[in-house]
C-alpha positions in Angstrom: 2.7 -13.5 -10.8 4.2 -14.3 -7.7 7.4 -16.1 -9.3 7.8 -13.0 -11.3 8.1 -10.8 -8.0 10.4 -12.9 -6.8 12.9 -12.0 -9.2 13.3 -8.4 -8.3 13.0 -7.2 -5.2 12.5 -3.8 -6.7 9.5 -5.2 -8.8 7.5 -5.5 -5.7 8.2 -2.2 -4.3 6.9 -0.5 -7.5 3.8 -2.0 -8.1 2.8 -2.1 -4.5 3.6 2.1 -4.6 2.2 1.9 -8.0 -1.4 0.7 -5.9 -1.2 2.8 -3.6 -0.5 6.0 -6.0 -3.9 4.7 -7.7 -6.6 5.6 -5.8 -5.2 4.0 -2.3 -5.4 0.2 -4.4 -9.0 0.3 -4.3 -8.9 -2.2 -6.8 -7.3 -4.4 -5.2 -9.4 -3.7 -2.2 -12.6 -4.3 -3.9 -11.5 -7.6 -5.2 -10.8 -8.6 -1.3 -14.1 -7.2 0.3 -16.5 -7.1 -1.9 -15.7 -9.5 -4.7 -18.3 -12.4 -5.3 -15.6 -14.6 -7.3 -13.8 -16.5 -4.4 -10.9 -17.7 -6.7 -10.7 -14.0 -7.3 -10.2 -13.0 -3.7 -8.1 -16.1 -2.9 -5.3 -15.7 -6.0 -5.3 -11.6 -4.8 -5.0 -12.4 -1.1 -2.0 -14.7 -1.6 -0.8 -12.7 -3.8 -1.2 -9.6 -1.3 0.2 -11.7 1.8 2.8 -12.4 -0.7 3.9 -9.1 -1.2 3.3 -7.9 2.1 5.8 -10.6 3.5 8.2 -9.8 1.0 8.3 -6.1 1.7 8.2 -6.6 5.4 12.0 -8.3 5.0 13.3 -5.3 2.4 11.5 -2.7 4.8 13.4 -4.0 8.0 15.4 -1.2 9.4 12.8 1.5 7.8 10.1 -0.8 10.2 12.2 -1.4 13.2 13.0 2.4 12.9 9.8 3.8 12.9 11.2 6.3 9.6 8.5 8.5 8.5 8.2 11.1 5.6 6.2 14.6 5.1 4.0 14.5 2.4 2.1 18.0 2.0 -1.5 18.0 0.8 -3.2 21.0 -0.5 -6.7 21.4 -0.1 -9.5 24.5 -0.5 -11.7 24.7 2.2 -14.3 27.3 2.5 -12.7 29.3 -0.7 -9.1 29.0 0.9 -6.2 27.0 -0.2 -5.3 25.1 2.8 -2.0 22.9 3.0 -2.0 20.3 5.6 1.2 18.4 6.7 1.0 14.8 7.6 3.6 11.9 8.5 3.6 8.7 7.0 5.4 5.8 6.9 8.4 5.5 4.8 7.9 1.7 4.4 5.5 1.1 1.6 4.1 -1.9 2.9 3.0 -0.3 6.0 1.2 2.3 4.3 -0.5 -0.6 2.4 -1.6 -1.9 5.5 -2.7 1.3 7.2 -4.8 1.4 3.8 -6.3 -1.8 4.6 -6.9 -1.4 8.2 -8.7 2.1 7.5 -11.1 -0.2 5.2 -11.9 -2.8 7.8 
């Protein structure tokens, strides 16, 4: 898989936004911290790092920049619709990472 992502750079920025979209990757996070299978965890971990490291160069200036981005999230809390505001990181591969330190 990885010698597919390294044919387009845009490749790995989708499916790693594609995990996240889904559920934070928590199937790619179960396969790292709670899979029995160590091939398992080994093949998704380089294949993780792989990614990361990949992103980290295409992300550089976002990164170095400290770029965030608004995302709204509505919520209903005691029979009100509540909308919170929060920033995030416009780099994809540091939100996959604040994803995988908040599961630590």
């Amino acid at each position: 898989m990885i010698e597919i992502f390294k044919k387009d750079d845009k490749l790995c920025k989708q499916f790693v936004a594609s995990l996240l979209a889904e559920n934070n990757a928590e199937c790619i996070l179960e396969i790292l911290f709670d899979c029995t299978d160590k091939v398992a965890q080994a093949n998704v971990s380089r294949l993780v790092r792989y990614l990361l490291c990949r992103l980290k160069v295409l992300e550089k200036e976002d990164l170095l920049n400290g770029t965030t981005e608004a995302i709204t999230e509505k919520s209903v809390e005691d029979g009100k619709e509540v909308i919170k505001e929060h920033l995030l990181p416009k780099a994809i591969s540091a939100k996959f990472i604040n994803v995988l330190l908040f599961h630590l």
